[in-house]
C-alpha positions in Angstrom: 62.8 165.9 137.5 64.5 168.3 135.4 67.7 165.8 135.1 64.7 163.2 134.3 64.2 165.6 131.2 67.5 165.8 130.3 68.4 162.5 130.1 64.9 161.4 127.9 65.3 164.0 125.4 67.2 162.4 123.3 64.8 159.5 123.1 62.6 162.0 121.9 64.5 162.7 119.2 65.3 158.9 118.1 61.4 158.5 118.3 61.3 161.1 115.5 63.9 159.6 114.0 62.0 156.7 113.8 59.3 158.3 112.5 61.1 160.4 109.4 62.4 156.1 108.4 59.0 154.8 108.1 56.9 158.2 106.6 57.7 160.7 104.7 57.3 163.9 107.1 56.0 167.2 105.5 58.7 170.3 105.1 56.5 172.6 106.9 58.3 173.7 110.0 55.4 173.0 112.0 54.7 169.6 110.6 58.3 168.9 112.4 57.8 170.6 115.6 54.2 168.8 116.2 56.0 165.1 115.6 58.7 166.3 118.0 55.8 167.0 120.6 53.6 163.8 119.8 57.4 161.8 120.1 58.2 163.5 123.4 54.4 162.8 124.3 54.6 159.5 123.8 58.0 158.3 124.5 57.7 160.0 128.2 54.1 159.3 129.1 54.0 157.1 132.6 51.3 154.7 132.2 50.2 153.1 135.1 47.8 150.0 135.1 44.0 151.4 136.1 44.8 155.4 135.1 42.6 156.5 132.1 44.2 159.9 132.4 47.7 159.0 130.4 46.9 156.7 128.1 43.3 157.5 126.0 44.3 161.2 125.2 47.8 160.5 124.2 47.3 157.9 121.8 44.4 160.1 120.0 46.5 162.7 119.9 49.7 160.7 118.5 46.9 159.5 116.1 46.2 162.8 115.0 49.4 164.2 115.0 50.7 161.8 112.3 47.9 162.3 110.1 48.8 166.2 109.7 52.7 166.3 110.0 53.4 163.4 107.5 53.1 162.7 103.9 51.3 159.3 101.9 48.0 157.5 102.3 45.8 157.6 105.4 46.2 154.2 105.6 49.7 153.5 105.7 49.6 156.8 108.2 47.2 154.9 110.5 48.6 151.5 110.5 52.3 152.8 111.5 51.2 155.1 114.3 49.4 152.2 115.5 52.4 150.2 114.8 53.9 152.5 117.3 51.8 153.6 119.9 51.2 149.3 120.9 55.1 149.5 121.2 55.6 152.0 123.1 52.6 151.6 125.1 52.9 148.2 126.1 57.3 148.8 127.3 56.1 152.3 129.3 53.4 149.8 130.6 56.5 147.1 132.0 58.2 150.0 132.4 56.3 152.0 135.1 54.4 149.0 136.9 56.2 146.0 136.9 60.2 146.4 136.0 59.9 149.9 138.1 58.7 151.0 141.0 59.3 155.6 141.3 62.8 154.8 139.7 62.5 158.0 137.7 66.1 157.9 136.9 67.2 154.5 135.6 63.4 155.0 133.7 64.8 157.6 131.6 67.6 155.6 130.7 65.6 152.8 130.2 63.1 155.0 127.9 66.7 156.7 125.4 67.6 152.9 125.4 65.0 151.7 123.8 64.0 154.3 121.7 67.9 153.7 120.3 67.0 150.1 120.1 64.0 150.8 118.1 65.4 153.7 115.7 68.2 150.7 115.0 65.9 147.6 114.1 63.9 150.2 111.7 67.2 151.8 110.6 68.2 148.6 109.4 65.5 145.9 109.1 62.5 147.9 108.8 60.5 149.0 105.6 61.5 152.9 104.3 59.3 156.0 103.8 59.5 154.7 100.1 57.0 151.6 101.3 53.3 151.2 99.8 51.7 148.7 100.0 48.3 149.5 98.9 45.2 150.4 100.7 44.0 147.1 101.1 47.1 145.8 102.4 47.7 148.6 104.9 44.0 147.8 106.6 44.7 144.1 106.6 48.4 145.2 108.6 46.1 147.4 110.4 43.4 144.7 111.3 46.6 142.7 112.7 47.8 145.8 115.0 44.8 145.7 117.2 45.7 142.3 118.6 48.8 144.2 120.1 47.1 147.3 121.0 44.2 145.5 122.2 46.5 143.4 124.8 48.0 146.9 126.1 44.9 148.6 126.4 42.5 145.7 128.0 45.5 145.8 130.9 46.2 149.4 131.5 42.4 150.1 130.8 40.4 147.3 132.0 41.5 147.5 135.6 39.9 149.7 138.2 42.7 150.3 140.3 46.3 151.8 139.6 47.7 148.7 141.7 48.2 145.3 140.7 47.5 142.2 142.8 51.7 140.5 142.7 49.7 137.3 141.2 48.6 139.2 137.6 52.0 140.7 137.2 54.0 137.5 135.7 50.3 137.6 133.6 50.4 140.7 132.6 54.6 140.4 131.8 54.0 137.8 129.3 51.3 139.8 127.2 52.8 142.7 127.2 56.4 140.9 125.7 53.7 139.4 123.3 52.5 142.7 122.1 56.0 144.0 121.7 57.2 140.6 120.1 53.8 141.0 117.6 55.1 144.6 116.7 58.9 143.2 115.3 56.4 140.5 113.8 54.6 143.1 112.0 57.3 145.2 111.1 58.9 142.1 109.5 55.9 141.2 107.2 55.9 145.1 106.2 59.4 144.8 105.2 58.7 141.3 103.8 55.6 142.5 101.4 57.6 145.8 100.2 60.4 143.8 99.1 58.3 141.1 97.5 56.1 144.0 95.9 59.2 146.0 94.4 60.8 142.5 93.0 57.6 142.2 91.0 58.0 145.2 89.6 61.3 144.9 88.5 60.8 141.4 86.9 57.8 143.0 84.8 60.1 145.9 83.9 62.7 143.5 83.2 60.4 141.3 81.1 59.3 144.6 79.0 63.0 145.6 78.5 63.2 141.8 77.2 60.7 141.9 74.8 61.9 146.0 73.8 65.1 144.6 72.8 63.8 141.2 71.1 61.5 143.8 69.2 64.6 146.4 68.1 66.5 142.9 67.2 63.5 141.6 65.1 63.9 145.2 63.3 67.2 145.3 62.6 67.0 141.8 61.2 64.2 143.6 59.1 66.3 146.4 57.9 69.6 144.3 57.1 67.2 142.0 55.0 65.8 145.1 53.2 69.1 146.5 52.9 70.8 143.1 51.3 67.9 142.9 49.1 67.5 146.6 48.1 69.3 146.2 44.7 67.3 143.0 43.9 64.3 145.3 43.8 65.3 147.9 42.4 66.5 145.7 39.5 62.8 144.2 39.7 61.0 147.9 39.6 63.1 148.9 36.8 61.6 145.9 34.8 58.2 146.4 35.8 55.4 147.9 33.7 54.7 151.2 35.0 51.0 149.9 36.5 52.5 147.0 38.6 55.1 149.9 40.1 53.5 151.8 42.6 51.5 148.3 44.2 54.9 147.0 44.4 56.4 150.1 46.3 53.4 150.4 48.5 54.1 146.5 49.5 58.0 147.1 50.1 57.1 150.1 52.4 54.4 148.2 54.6 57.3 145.7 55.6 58.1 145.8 59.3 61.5 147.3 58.7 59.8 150.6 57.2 56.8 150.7 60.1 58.0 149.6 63.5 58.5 152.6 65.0 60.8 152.9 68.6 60.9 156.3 69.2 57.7 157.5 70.1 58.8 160.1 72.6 61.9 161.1 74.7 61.7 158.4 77.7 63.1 154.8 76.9 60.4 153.5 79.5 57.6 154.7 77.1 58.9 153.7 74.0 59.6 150.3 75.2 55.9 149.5 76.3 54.6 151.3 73.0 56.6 149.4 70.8 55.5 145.9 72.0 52.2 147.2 72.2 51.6 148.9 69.3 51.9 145.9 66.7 49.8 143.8 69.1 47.4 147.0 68.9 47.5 147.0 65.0 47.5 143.7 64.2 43.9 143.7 66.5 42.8 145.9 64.1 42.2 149.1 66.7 42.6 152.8 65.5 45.8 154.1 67.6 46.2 158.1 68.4 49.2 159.3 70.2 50.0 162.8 71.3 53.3 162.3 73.2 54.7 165.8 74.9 57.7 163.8 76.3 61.1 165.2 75.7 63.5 163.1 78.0 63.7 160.5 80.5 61.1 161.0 83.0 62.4 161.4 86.7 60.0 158.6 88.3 61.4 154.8 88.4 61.6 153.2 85.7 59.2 149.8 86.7 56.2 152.4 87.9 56.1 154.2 84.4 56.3 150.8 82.6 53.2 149.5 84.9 51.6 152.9 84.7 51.3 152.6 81.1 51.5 149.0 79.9 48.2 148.1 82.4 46.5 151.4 81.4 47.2 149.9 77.1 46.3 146.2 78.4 42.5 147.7 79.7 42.3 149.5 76.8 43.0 146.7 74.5 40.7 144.4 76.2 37.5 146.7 75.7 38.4 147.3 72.2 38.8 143.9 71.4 34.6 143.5 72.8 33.8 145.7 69.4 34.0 145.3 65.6 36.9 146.7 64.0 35.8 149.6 62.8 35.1 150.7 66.4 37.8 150.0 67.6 40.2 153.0 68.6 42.7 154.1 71.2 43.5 157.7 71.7 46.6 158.0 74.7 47.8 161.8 75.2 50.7 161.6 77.5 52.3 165.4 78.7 55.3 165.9 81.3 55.5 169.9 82.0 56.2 171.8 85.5 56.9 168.8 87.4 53.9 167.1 86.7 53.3 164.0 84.4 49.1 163.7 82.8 48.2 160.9 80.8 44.8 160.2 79.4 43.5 157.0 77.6 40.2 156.7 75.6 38.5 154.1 74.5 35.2 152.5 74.0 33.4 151.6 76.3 30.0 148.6 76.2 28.9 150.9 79.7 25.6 152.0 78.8 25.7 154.2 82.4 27.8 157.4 83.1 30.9 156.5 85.3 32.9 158.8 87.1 35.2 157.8 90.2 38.5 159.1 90.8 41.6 159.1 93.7 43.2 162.2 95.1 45.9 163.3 96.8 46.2 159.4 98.5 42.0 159.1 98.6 40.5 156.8 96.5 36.8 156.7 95.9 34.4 154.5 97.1 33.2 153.3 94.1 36.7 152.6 92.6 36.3 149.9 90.4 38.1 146.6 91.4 41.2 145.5 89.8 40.0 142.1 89.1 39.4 140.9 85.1 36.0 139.9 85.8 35.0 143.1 86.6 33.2 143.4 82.9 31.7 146.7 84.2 34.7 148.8 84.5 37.4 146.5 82.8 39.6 147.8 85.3 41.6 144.4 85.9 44.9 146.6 86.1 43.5 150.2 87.7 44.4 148.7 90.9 48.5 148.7 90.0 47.8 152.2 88.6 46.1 153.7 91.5 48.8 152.3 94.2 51.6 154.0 91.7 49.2 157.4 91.9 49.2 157.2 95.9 52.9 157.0 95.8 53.7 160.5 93.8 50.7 162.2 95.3 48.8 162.5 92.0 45.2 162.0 90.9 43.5 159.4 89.0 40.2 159.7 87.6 37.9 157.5 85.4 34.8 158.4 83.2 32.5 156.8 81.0 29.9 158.7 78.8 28.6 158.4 75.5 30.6 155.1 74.9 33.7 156.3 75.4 36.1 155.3 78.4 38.3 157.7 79.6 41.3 157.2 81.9 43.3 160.3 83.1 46.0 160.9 85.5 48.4 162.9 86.8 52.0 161.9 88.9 54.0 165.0 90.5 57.8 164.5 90.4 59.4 163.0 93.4 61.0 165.3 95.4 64.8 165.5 95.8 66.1 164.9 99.5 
């Protein structure tokens, strides 16, 4: 047995290998050494058909021990360790009742093979630690995991003997390659829905940086105009009577040349979403207040900051736009200090009701409000992108609504450097 040992352990380690690709594993020391026990729990568990002894407590306890020892949202936590636990349960299920038969030995090698085999389909073809999803995606990946699971455990658990009649086992073969089959299928949509999530991101981005330059291009058009004409009026304003002069110097200075502004604060991200917005905001006839504490380049991609604060401006926009003019105001206050990044958006609000929700630390509140534009209540068609950003840098999100003004504050924490 202790050759058994020897020759397993370093499927152990693959497993948590495997692990540290698809979550993001906490640096406590003890956060490593419990996913080290849960792998070699796992990975070496015998599971015979009929035994409720192996199987029950070690998948609770895998459960539990990637909940504690790894980083991001509960949900993407639950869904991968179930991911995991249908995998390797349903091979140590072949493995130990119908391949094998007290062949500890070629077991073990069996058990480092494919833990190899799996560390190099995820190493390769699987999503990263870097994958969200969102919450409502990782349930519905979730949902699809029990089919899997539920195939392993109705044929370990179901049956009240440890032996199989020989006329199940060709049965019980083909549901168990299913499950394993249905966990490469799964793994594939993950990767599938990342990709297809971070592309959309990086078209928007893309599409902002479009319209930033076609905006800084409309300017300096502005400015060379201004420039050519510059002697024509001040030729005209030296033959105007001294009355007509200052109307005619408030008009020159009102031109788009003179007010666009493009540096609002020291990330490029930011200023390109405020300067498309901010004509599109005055021209709508809303009040705009910015207090910008951003000195450089924020350290958080480039397509999250430009959705952060382009969907948080579009809400805000939208509920102004439901008031006369001279209500109309936005007031955004945006601070990067210490690692941390707070931004808070007010506007009014036609909530007649107090509102206060909020996400933290990966949690969102029940009562979040939906991220659908028909949601008149909350007009929170766009909180949705902003709260799956939050999850992702471990921040907090909250939302309030009293006295008929809506406020939307939040805070990311910098990404940490591996």
């Amino acid at each position: 047995m202790p050759l058994v040992l020897l020759i397993e352990a370093p499927a152990y380690i693959f497993h948590y290998l495997t692990i540290k690709r698809l979550l993001p594993v906490k640096k406590s020391p003890f956060a490593r050494l419990v996913l080290l026990f849960i792998s070699f729990l796992l990975v070496g568990m015998i599971i015979y058909i009929g035994d409720w002894g192996n199987l029950p407590p070690t998948f609770f306890i895998y459960l539990i021990g990637i909940q504690y020892a790894c980083k991001g949202s509960p949900a993407k936590k639950l869904t991968l360790s179930l991911m995991l636990t249908s995998t390797i349960f349903a091979f140590n299920t072949l493995l130990d009742n119908i391949f094998l038969d007290y062949q500890f030995y070629l077991s073990a090698v069996l058990r480092l093979l494919f833990s190899v085999f799996l560390y190099i389909i995820i190493r390769f073809w699987g999503p990263d630690t870097e994958t969200e999803l969102g919450n409502s995606l990782w349930h519905l990946m979730s949902f699809l995991t029990l089919a899997p699971l539920g195939i392993v455990l109705s044929i370990v658990l179901i049956p009240p003997q440890e032996w199989i009649p020989k006329s199940l086992l060709p049965l019980y073969t083909v549901l168990l390659l299913l499950a394993l089959f249905s966990f490469m299928a799964l793994l594939w949509a993950i990767a599938v829905l990342s990709k297809q999530q971070k592309l959309e991101q990086q078209n928007l981005y893309a599409e902002m940086n479009q319209n930033y330059y076609e905006s800084l291009k409309r300017q300096h058009f502005e400015i060379r105009r201004l420039k050519h004409d510059l002697s024509n009026h001040l030729h005209t304003l030296s033959l105007l009577p001294e009355q007509e002069k200052d109307g005619y110097i408030s008009q020159l200075l009102e031109s788009p040349g003179f007010t666009q502004r493009t540096d609002y604060c020291g990330d490029m991200t930011v200023n390109a979403v405020l300067s498309i917005k901010d004509p599109i905001i005055q021209e709508s006839g809303i009040s705009l207040t910015l207090k910008l504490d951003i000195p450089e380049e924020l350290p958080f991609e480039k397509s999250d900051i430009c959705v952060m604060f382009a969907n948080a401006l579009d809400n805000a926009i939208e509920s102004c736009l439901k008031f006369p003019k001279e209500q109309r105001f936005i007031e955004l206050t945006a601070r990067h200090q210490k690692g941390i990044l707070a931004l808070s958006i007010k506007n009014p609000t036609q909530n007649s009701e107090t509102i206060s929700s909020k996400i933290k630390e990966g949690k969102p509140s029940e009562n979040f409000p939906s991220s659908t534009k028909s949601d008149k209540k909350h007009h929170g068609y766009g909180l949705r992108s902003i709260e799956t950003i939050v999850q992702h840098y471990q921040g907090s999100l909250e939302i309030n609504a009293s006295d008929g003004v809506f406020e939307l504050f939040l805070y990311l924490q910098e990404p940490q450097i591996k």
